[in-house]
N, C-alpha and C positions, 0 to 999 in steps of 0.2 A: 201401346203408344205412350200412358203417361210413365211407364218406367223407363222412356228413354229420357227425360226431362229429369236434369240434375241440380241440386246447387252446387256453385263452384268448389267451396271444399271435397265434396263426394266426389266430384269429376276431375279434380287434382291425383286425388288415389287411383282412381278408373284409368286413368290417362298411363299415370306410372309405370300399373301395370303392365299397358297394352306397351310402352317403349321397351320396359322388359323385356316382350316377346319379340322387338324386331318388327312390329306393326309400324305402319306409315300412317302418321297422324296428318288429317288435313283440316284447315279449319275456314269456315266462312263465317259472315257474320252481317247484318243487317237488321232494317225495322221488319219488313213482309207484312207487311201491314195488308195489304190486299192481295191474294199469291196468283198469279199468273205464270202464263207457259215462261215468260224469262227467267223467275225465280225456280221454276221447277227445271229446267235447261242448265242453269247455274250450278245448283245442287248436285245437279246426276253428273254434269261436266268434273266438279270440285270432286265428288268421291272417286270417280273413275284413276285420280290423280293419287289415290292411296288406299288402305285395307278401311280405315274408319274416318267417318265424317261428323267432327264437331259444329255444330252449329251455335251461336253466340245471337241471340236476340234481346234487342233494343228494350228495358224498362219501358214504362209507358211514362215515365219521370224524362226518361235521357229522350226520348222522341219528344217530346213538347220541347224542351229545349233546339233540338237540329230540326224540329219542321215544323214548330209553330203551336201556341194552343188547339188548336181545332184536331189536331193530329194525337195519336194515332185512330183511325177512324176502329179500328179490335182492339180489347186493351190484351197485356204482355201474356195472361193465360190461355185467350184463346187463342194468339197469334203462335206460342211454343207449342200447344197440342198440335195444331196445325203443320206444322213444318215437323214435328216427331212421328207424325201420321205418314210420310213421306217413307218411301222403301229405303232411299238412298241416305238416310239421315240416322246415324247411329247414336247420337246422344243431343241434347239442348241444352244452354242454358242460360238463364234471364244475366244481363250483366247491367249493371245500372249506371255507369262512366259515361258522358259523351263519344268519345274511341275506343272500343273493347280491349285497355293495355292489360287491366287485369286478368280479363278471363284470357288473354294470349299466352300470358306469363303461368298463366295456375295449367293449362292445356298444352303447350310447349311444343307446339306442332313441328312439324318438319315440313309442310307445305302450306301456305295460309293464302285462299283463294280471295280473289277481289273484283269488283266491276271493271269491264276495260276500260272505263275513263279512268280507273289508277294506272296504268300504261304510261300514259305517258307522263313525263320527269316535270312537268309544270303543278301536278296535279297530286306528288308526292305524299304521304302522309304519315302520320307518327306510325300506325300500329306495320306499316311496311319499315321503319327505320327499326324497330321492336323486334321482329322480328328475325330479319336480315343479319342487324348490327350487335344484339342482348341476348337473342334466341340461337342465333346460328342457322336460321331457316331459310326457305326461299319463299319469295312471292311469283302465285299466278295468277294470269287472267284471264276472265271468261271470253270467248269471241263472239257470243251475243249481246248484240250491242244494244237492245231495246228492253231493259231492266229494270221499269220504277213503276214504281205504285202510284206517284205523283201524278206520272203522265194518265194515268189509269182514271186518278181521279181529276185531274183537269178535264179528263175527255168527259167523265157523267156530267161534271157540273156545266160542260157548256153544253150538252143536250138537255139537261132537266134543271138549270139555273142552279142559282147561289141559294136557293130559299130551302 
């Protein structure tokens, strides 16, 4: 498990390789802070879509920034064992940016999966124009629609409060 957890330089090489071979690189990316059947549905969804599944997880820096102090509730090590623990998950790795543009550009995927609220064109975001527009990749999207941890932890704190 932790030999699938890289840093970005190492997994820039790993990646190369694998384009080399004609491997279909996919890549998702998110906090997972709390992992549930959505984030696991996502993952197996997103590799089905290629031969290898990079996965791009949020610093415990870049998450306080997108959802607040009190977040993330696991900090960035045990949230990447976690998700490398996963069958469907061929590599990890911590990216520390707000939007994962770097670890998109260092991994250089050919398919880069997303929540379906990126679907739709309101909702647009850099690392799909990165992609798309820099990369030459395509963006997809999961069709399960119930994928946050927020909601996970809204639901404990109003059965067991704020305290």
């Amino acid at each position: 498990m932790i030999s699938k957890i890289k840093i970005l330089d190492e997994l820039g090489k790993i990646c190369g390789d694998l384009r080399a071979q004609s491997k279909i690189l996919v890549t998702a990316n998110g906090v997972f802070d709390l992992i549930h059947p959505g984030h696991v549905f996502f993952l197996e969804e997103a590799k089905s879509a290629g031969n290898i599944l990079v996965v791009g997880i949020n610093s415990d820096n870049s998450v306080k920034q997108n959802k607040g102090p009190k977040r993330p509730i696991n900090d960035e090590q045990y949230r990447a064992k976690v998700i490398a623990g996963l069958g469907c998950v061929d590599y990890v790795a911590i990216f520390d940016e707000l939007e994962p543009i770097e670890f998109l550009r260092t991994v250089r995927p050919n398919i880069h999966y997303l929540g379906e609220k990126y679907a739709r064109s309101e909702n647009r975001i850099k690392e799909m124009d990165v992609v798309e527009n820099e990369l030459r990749g395509r963006c997809a999207f999961t069709t399960y629609t119930d994928n946050s941890s927020t909601n996970v932890i809204d639901k404990i704190l109003g059965v067991y409060g704020n305290g």
